[in-house]
Structures are given as structure tokens and as C-alpha cells.
C-alpha positions as CSV (number, residue, x, y, z in Angstrom):
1,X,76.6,-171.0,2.0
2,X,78.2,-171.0,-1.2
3,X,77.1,-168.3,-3.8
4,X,75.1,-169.0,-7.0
5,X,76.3,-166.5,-9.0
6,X,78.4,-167.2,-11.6
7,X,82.0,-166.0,-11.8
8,X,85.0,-165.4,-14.4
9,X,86.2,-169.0,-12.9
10,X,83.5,-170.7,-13.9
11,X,83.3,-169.7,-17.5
12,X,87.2,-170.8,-17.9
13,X,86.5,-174.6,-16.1
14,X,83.2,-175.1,-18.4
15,X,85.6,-173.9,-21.5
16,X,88.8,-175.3,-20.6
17,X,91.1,-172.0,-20.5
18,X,92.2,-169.7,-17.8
19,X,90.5,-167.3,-16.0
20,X,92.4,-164.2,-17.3
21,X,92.0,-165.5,-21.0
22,X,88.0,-165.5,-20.1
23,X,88.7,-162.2,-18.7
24,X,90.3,-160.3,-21.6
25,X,88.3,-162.6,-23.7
26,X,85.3,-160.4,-22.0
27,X,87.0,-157.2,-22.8
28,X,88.0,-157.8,-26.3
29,X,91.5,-158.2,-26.1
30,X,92.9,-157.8,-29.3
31,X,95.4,-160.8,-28.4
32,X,92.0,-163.1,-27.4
33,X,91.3,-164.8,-30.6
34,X,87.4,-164.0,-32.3
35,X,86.7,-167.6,-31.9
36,X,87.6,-167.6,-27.8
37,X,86.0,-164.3,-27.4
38,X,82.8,-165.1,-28.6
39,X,82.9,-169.0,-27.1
40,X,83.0,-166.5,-23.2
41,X,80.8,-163.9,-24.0
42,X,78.1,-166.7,-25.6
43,X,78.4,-168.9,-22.1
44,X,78.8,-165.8,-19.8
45,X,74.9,-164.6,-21.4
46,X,73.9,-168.3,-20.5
47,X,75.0,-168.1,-17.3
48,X,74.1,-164.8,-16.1
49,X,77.1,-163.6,-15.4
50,X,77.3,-160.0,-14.2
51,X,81.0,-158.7,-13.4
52,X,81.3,-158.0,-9.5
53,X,80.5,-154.4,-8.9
54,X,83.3,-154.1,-5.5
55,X,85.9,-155.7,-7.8
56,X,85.1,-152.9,-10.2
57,X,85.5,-150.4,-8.3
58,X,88.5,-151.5,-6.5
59,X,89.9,-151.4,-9.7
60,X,88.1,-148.1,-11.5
61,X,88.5,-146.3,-7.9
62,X,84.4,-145.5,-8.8
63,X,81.4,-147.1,-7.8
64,X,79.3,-144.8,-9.8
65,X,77.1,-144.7,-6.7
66,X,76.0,-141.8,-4.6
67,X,74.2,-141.8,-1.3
68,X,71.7,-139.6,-0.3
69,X,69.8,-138.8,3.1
70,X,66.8,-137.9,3.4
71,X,65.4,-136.5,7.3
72,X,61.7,-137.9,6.7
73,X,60.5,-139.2,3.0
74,X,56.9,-138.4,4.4
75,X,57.8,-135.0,3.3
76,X,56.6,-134.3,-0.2
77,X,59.7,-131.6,-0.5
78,X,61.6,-134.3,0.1
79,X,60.3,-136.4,-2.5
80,X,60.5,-133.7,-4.6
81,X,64.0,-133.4,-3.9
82,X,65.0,-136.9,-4.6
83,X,63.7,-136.8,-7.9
84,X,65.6,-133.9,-9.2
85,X,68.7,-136.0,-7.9
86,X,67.7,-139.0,-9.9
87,X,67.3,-137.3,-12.8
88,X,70.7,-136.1,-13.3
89,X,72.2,-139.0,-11.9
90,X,71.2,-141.5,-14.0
91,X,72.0,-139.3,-17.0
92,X,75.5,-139.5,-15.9
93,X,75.4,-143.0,-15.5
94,X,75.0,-143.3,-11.1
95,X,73.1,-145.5,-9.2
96,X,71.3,-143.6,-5.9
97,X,71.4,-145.3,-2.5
98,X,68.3,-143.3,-0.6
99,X,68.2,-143.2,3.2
100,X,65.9,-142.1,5.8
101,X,67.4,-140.6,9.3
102,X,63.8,-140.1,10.8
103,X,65.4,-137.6,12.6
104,X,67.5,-139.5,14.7
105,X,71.6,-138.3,15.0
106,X,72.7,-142.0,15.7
107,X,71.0,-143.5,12.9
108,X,72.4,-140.4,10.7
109,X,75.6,-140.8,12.2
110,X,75.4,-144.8,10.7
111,X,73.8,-144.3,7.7
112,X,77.7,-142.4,6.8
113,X,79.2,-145.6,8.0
114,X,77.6,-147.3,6.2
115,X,77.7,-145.4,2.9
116,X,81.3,-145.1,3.2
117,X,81.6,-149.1,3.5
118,X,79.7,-149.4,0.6
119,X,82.5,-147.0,-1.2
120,X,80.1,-144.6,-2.6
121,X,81.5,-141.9,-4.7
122,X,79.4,-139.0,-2.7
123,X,76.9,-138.0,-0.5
124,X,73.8,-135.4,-0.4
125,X,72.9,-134.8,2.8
126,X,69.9,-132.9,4.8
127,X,70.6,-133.0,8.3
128,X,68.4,-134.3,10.9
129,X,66.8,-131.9,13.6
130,X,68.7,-134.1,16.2
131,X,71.9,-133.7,15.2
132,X,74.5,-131.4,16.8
133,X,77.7,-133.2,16.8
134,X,79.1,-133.0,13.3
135,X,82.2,-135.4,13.6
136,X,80.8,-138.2,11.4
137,X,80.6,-135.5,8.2
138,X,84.4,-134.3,9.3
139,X,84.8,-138.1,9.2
140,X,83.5,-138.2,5.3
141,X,86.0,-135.4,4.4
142,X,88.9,-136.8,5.8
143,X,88.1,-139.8,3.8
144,X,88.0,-137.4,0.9
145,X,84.6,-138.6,0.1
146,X,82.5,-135.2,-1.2
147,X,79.5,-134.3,0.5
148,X,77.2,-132.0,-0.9
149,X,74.1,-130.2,2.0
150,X,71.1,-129.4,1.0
151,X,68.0,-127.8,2.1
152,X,69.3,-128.2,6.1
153,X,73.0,-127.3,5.7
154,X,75.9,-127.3,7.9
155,X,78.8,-124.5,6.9
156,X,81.6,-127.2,6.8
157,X,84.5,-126.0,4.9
158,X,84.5,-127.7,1.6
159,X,81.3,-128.6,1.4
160,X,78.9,-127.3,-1.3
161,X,75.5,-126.2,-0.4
162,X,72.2,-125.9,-1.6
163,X,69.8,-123.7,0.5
164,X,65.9,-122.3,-0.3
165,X,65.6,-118.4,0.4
166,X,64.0,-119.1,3.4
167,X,63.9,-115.6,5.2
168,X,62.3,-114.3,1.9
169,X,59.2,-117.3,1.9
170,X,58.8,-116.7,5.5
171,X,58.9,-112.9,4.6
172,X,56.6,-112.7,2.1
173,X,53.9,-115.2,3.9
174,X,54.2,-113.4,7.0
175,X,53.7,-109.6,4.9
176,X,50.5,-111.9,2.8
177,X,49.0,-112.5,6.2
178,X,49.4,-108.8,7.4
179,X,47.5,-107.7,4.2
180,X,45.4,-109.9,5.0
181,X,44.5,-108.1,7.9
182,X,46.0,-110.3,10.7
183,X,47.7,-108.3,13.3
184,X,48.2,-111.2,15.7
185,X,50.5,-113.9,14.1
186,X,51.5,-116.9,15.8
187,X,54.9,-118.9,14.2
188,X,54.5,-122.7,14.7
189,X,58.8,-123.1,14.3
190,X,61.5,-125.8,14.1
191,X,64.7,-126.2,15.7
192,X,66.9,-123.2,16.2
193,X,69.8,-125.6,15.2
194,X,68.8,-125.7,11.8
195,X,69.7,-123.0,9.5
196,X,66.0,-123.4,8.0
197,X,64.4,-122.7,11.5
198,X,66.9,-119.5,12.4
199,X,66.3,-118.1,8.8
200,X,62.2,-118.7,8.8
201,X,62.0,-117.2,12.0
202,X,63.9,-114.0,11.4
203,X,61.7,-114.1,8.4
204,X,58.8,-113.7,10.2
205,X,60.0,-111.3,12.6
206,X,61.0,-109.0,10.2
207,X,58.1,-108.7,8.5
208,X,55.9,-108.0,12.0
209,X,58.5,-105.2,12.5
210,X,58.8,-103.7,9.1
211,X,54.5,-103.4,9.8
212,X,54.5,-102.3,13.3
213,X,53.4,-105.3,14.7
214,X,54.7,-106.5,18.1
215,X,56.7,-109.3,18.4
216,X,55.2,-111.6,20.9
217,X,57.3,-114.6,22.3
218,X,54.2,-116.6,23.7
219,X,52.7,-117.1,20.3
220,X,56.4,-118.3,18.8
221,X,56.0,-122.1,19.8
222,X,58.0,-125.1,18.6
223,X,55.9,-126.8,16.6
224,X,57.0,-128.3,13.2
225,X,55.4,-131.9,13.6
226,X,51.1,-133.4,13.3
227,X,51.5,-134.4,16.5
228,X,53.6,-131.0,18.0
229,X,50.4,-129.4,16.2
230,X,47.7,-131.5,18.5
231,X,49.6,-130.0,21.8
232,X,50.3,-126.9,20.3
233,X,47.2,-125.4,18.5
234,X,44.7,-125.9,21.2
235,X,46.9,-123.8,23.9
236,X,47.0,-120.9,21.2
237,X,43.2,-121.1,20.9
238,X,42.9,-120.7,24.5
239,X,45.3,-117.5,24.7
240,X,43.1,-114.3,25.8
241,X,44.5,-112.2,23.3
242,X,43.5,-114.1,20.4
243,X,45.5,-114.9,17.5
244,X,44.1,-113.9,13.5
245,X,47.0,-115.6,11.6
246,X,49.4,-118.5,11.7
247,X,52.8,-118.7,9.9
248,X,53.6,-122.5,10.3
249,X,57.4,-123.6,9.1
250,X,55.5,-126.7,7.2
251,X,52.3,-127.7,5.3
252,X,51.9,-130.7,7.1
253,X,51.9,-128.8,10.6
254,X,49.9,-126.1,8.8
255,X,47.2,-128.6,7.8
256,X,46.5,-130.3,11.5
257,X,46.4,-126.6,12.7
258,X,43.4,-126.4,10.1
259,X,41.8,-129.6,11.4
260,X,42.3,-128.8,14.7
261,X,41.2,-125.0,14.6
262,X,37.8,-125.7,12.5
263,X,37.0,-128.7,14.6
264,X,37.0,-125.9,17.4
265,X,34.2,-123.7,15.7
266,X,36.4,-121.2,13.8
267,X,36.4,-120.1,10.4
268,X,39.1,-120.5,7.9
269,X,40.7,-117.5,6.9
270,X,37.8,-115.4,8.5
271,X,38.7,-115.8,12.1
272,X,42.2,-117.4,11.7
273,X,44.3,-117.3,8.4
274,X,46.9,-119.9,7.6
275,X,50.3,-120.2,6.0
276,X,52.0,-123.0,5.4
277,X,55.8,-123.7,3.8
278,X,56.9,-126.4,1.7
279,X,53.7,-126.5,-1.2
280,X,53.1,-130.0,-0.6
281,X,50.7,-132.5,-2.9
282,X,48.1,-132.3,-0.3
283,X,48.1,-128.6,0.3
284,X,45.6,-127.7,-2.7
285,X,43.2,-130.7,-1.2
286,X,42.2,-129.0,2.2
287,X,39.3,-127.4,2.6
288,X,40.3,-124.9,2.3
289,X,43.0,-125.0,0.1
290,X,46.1,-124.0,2.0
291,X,48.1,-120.7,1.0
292,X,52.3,-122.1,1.0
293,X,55.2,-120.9,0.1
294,X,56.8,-123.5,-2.9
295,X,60.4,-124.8,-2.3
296,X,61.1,-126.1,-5.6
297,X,62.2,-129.2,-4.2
298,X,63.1,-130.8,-7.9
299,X,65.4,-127.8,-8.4
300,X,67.0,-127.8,-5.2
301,X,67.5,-132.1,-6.1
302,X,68.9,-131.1,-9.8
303,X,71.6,-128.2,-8.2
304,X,72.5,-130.3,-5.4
305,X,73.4,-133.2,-7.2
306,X,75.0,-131.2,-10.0
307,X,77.5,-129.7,-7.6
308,X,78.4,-132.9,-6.4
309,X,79.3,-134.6,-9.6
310,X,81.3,-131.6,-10.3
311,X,83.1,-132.3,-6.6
312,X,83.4,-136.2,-8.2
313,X,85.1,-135.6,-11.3
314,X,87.3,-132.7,-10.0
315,X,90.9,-133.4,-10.6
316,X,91.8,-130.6,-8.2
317,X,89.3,-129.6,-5.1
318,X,86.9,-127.0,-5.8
319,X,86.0,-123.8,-4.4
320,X,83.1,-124.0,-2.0
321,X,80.0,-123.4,-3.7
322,X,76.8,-122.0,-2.3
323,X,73.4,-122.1,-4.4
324,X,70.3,-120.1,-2.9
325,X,66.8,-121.3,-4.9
326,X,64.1,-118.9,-4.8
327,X,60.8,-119.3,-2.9
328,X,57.2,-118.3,-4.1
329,X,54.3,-117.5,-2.4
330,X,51.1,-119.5,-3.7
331,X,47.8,-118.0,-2.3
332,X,44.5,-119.9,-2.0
333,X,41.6,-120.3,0.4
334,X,43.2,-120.5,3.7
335,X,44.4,-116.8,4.4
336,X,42.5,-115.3,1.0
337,X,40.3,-113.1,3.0
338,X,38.1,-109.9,0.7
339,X,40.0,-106.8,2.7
340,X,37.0,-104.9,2.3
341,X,35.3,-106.9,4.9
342,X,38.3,-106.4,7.1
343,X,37.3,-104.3,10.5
């Protein structure tokens, strides 16, 4: 099927001249008389015509697009994130392709292929929780396309990367739930793979230790998912020893625990305080409203994306570049206990 769209060889058969003359004609060739340059340009507005964006960037060796993937958009962190990147990109003039892993390492593995095909400038990448071969990023590098990691980062040599402090959030929530009064803290934890999921977890460990709390393995579970959450949080409320606080590595796993745990006949914070991570949209609408650890997801976007454009335009490659964002700690209703009704 033939295309509709209109093309530099169909201006110069409507006018009567070649397709180069229609061409510089378009670029106002000084040797392009005013007469011929403004006959093109008038019929190239009539008929659409839009100049072919491959063909450009053949020639410019640019597409002025950059690709970005995303693990899950149902993350609010992660909508956070791409909005930072779009920002700055369009203030420099780039288009954003957005893609979704859901998780998966083959789909990951052909979003890249298909990024590269489309001869995108660069790539911002979080990595899926699946993935644990890395040769489709060694892949981008060879084709000296720059990749930027962000939030879950691989350390791949020349490769910049944008990390949250995670060991401090998970630090500081975990120390919260201890003044609290909790002395029996269950972790609800991602992958071990992941950066974020070592880092969160020594976190939390290292706050139970600097407090003399023991650390007990049964009540570190991997849990980082709603429906992980539905398996996970009824086994805890079974345990004998019973458990007074829960660090969970996200809000949305934090706020099924809620669900689950007061549909159970518990009180929130009273009988089981809550942390979550992430400070998502909906974490201020539970009842009650969830105590989270922010990410600054727009800030981790803006650095991320800034690094990259700076990999872009590089004439000579860069050093590798490591960015830490800071974490805060944002208390409400769900682990706010008074501590002088603490026994």
C-alpha cells in the first residue's frame, strides 16, 4: 500500500523542477531564487509535508529521541520519574519513547532492540526484578549508544547512575518504628538482585542492631507486590511471637498490609505500625494515612536525564558519573503512636 504522505518528489512534479531544487528551495539556498523558494514552501504547507524524520537522522547522525524504561508505570515513583525526564528533555528539544518491562527480562531484553532500531540517541533505564543476564545493555554500549540507570542500577562500566539513598530511608523508617515503640519488625523485601532490595534491607538491619533488637529471619519475607502482600501478611499475623511493626520496601505493598491487617481486627499503629517507601499519591488517602519515606522521583527523572544529555553531546566519553538523591521520612497516622501510652 502506497503512502499518503507527501514527499520532496511530489512538490518538484506539481511545480515542474527537481527534487533537489525543491529541496534547497526548503532550506533557503541562497542559489534558490525568492520566487522558487516561496512557490515550495507555499505548496509544501498545502500539502502537509513533514520532512522524514529516519532520513534526518541518517543525515544529522541524531534522532533527538531518547528511550526510556520504566519496570511498572503503576508505580507513582515511577510516574514521578518520568516527568522530571520530560521536563528537561523537551527543553532541549527531544522526543521521549516510554516503555514498560512489567518485569519481564525478555520483554526488557526487546524493548533495547527495539530502541536501538529506532536509532534513539539514549537510553534511561530501571531494571526489571527479572533480569539477571545483562548482555543486551553490553549490547547498547558496544553500539556506543549511552545508557544512563536509574533508581535500579547495574554498575556497568560507563554507565552513569542515578540511585535514591536507600539504606538511609530504610534506616530512618526502621529507627521511626523503634521510637515508636515496636520491638518486633517484620521487612516485607524485594529481590536481593536489585541494588534497591540489598541496600533497603541492610537498612533495616542496621537499624534493629544499632537498637538492640534481634534480627529475626522468619519475619524478613519477600514481599514487594498487592498480591505477594495477600500471601504474605496473613502468615505474619499467625506467627506466635507477634509482630508490632512493618517496614515494607513499597507503599503499595505497605497499603494491602493495612487492608489486610485491620480486616483481621487489629489497630493501626496501636497493635501494628506501618512504614511504607516510595510516598506515593495514595499514601496520604488510607485510613490511616501511611508514614513513607519520599524518593523524589521528579529529581531522580531531572538528574538522570541530565547526565545523559551530557553522555549525548560529549565529544570525548565521560567519566562515570554516580548521583545519590536524598530520602525523607514523612510521618502520619500509620506508625504515629503517643509514646506515653507505650508499655
Amino acid at each position: 500500500m502506497k503512502s499518503s504522505q507527501t514527499t520532496i518528489k511530489d512538490i518538484a512534479k506539481a511545480l515542474g523542477i527537481s527534487p533537489s531544487t525543491v529541496s534547497r528551495a526548503l532550506k533557503d539556498h541562497p542559489d534558490i531564487s525568492p520566487k522558487t523558494r516561496k512557490a515550495v514552501k507555499e505548496l509544501a504547507e498545502q500539502l502537509n509535508y513533514e520532512p522524514n524524520a529516519i532520513a534526518l537522522s541518517l543525515r544529522n547522525k541524531s534522532s533527538k529521541t531518547i528511550g526510556v524504561i520504566i519496570p511498572e508505570i503503576v508505580h507513582y515513583f515511577f510516574s514521578s520519574v518520568i516527568s522530571g525526564i520530560e521536563e528537561i528533555a523537551y527543553q532541549e528539544g527531544f522526543t521521549v519513547i516510554i516503555c514498560q518491562s512489567n518485569e519481564d527480562y525478555e520483554k526488557e531484553r526487546n524493548i533495547i532492540h527495539t530502541l536501538m532500531s529506532k536509532r534513539v540517541d539514549g537510553i534511561l533505564v530501571s531494571v526489571s526484578k527479572t533480569t539477571t543476564n545483562y548482555d543486551h545493555f553490553l549490547e547498547l554500549q558496544r553500539s556506543n549508544i549511552p545508557i544512563v540507570f536509574y533508581d535500579r542500577v547495574l554498575n556497568l562500566p560507563q554507565s552513569d547512575r542515578v540511585i535514591v539513598d536507600d539504606y538511609a530511608g530504610a534506616y530512618k523508617a526502621v529507627e521511626h518504628l523503634i521510637r515508636m515503640g515496636c520491638r518486633r519488625i517484620a521487612h516485607l523485601a524485594t529481590s536481593q538482585e536489585l541494588f534497591i532490595g540489598r541496600n533497603r534491607k541492610s537498612g533495616y538491619i542496621q537499624a534493629l542492631k544499632d537498637n538492640n533488637i534481634e534480627i529475626d529471619d522468619e519475619i524478613i519475607l519477600r514481599c514487594d507486590t498487592d498480591k505477594h502482600a495477600i500471601k504474605c501478611i496473613p502468615y505474619i499475623l499467625s506467627l506466635q511471637k507477634k509482630v508490632d511493626g512493618i517496614f515494607a520496601v513499597n507503599d503499595l505493598t505497605a497499603i494491602t498490609a493495612m487492608s489486610i491487617i485491620k480486616r483481621s481486627g487489629y489497630l493501626i499503629p496501636d497493635d501494628i505500625a506501618i512504614v511504607g517507601f516510595s510516598n506515593s499519591v495514595y499514601s496520604s488517602m488510607t485510613d490511616p494515612p501511611l508514614t513513607t519515606v519520599e524518593q523524589q522521583g521528579f529529581e531522580v527523572g531531572r538528574k538522570a536525564i541530565h547526565l545523559l544529555l551530557d553522555r549525548i553531546k560529549a565529544e570525548d566519553v565521560p567519566e562515570t558519573r554516580v548521583e545519590q538523591i536524598k530520602t525523607d521520612l514523612i510521618v502520619r497516622g500509620s506508625s504515629l503512636r503517643d509514646p506515653s501510652n507505650i508499655r
